[in-house]
Backbone bond lengths (Angstrom), bond angles and torsions (degrees), N, CA, C in turn:
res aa  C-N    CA-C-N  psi(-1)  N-CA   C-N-CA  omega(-1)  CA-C   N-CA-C  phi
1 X - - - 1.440 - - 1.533 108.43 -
2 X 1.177 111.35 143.25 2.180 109.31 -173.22 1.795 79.47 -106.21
3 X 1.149 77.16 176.99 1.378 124.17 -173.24 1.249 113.14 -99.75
4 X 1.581 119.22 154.63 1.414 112.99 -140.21 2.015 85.98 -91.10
5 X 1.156 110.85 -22.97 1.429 135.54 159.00 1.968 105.99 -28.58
6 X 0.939 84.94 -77.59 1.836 115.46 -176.61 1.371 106.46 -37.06
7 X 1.320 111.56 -64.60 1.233 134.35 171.14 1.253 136.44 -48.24
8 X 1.693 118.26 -43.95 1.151 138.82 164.46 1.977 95.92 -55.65
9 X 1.575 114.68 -78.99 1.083 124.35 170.26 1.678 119.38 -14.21
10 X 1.287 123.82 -60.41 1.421 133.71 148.58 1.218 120.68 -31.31
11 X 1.457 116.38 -73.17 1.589 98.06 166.41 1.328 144.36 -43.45
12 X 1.567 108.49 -45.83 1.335 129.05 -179.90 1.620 96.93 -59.11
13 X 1.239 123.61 -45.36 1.609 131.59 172.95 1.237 125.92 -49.64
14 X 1.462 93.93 -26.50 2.123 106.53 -179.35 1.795 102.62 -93.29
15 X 1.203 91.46 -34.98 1.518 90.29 -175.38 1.338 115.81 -102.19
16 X 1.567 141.23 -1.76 1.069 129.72 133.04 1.466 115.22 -124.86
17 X 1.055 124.44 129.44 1.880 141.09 -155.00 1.745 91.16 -76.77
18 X 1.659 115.35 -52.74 1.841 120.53 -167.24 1.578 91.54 -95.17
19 X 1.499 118.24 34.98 1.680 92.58 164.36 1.552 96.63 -105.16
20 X 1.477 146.42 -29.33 0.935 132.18 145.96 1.334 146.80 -55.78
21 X 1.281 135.23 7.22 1.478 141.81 -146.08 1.883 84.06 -125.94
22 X 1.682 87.16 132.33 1.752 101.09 -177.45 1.802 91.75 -82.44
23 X 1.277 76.66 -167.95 1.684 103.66 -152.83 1.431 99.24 -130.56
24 X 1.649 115.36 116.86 1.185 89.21 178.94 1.860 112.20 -87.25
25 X 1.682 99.02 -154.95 1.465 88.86 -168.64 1.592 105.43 -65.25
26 X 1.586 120.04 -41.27 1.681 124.44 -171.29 1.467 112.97 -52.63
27 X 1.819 100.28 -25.33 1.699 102.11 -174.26 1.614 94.73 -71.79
28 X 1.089 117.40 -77.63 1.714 121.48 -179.38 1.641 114.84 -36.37
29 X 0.955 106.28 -23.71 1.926 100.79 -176.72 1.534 88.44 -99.01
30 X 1.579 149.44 -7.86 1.161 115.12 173.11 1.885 110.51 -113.78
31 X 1.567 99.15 10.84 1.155 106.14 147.42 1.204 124.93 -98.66
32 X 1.281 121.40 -32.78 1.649 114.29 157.66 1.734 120.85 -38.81
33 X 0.813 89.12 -21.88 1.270 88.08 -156.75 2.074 102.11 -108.53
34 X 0.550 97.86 -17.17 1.827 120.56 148.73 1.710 107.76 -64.36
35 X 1.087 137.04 -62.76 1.450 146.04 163.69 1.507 119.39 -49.10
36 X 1.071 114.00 -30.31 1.434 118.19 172.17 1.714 123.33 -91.59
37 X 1.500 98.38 -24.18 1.572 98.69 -171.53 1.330 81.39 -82.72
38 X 1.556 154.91 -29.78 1.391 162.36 -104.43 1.840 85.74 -126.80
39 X 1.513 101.72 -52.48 2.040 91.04 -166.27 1.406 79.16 -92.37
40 X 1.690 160.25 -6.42 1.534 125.02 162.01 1.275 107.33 -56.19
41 X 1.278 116.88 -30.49 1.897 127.74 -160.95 1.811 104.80 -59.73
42 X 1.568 81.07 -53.69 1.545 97.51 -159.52 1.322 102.93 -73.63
43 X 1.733 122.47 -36.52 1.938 120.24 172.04 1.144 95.58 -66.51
44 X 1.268 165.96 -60.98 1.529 176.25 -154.43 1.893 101.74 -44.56
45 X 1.454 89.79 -71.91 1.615 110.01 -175.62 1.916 102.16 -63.14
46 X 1.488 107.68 -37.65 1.641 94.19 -164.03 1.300 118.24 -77.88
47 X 1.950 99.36 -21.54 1.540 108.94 -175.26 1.674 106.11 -77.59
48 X 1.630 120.83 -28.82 0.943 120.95 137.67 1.503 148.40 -0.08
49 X 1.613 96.81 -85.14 1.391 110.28 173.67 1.880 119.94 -83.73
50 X 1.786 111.59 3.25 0.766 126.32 168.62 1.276 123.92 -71.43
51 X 1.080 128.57 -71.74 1.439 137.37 136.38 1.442 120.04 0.55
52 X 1.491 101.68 -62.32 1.949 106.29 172.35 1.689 105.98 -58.20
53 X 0.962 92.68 -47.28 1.770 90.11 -172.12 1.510 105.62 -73.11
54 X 0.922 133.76 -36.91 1.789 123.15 172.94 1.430 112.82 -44.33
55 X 1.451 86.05 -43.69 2.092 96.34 -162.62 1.748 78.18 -77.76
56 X 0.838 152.62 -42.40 1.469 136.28 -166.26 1.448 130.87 -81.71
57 X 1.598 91.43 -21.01 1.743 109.60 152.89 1.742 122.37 -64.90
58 X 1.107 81.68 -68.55 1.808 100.11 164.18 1.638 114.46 -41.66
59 X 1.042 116.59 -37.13 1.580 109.23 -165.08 1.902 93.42 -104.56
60 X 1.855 122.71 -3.44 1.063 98.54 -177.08 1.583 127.18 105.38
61 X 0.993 91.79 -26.13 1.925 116.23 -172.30 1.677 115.68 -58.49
62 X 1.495 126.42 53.32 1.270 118.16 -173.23 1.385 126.83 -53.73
63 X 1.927 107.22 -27.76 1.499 87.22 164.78 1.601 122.11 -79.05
64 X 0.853 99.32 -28.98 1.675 109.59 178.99 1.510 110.94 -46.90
65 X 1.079 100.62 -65.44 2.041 115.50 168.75 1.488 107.14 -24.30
66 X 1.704 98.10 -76.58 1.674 106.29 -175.48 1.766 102.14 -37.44
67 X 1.710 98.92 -56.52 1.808 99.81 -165.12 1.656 104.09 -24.61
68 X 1.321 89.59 -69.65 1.581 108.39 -173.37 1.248 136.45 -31.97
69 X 1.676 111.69 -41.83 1.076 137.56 -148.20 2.173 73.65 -103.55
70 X 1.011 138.39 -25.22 1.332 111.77 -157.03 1.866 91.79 -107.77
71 X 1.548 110.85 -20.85 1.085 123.14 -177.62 1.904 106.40 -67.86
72 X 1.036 108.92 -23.91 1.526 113.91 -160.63 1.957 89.05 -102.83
73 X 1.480 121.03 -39.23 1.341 98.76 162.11 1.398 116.47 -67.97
74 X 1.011 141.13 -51.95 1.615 138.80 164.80 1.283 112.37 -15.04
75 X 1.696 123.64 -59.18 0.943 119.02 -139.04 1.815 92.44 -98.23
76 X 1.313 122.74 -23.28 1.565 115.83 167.02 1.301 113.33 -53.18
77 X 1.673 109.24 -58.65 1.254 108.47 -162.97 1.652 107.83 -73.97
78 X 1.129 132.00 4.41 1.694 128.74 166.06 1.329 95.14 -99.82
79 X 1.099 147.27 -6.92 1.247 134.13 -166.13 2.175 98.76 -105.09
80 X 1.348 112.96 -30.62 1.191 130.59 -171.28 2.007 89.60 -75.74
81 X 1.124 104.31 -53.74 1.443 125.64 -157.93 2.197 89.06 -70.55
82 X 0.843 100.50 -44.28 1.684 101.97 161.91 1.532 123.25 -62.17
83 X 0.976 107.56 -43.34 1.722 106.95 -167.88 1.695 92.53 -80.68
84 X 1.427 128.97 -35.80 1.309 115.76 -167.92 1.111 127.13 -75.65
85 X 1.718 99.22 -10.76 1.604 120.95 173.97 1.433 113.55 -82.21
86 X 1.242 97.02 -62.06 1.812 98.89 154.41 0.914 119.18 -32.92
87 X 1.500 133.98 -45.14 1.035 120.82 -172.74 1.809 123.76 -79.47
88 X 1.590 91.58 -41.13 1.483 91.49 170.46 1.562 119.37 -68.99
89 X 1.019 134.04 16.45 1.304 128.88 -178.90 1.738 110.05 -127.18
90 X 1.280 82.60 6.96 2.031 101.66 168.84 1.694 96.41 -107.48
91 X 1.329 105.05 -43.65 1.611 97.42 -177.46 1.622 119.36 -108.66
92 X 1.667 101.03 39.22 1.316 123.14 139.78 1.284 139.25 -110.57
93 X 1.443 110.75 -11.12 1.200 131.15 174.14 1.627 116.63 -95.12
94 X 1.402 91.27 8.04 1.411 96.22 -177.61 1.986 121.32 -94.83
């Protein structure tokens, strides 16, 4: 008798063929390495918009602040929403 584990696993296997298939080491080091150019992007841009928002604290600027503050979530989550695409189109070609 499997396990309710086992089973799940099976399905996921029928319904996607590359969700089981390992990786060798070149696949993982050139997605690693996709993840890293991805968080320089994202420390790059935040230290960035960090900076804007100090000077906009400092000077008082509440709409400016908010801008910032909604501009800097925007800009993770497109930047997250990039690398995963990137990524799936490295680990479709695989």
């Amino acid at each position: 008798m499997k396990s309710a584990y086992e089973l799940a696993m099976e399905r996921l296997a029928k319904a996607d063929p590359s969700a089981g298939k390992k990786l060798t080491p070149e696949q993982k080091k050139k997605l690693q390495e996709i993840d890293t150019a991805y968080q320089s992007k994202l420390a790059e841009r935040m230290i960035f918009l960090d900076e804007k928002l100090n000077k906009a604290l400092l000077e008082g600027d509440a709409e400016e602040v908010e801008k910032i503050q909604k501009q800097k979530q925007s800009e993770k989550s497109r930047l997250e929403d990039d690398r995963e695409s990137e990524k799936e189109k490295l680990r479709n070609s695989f």
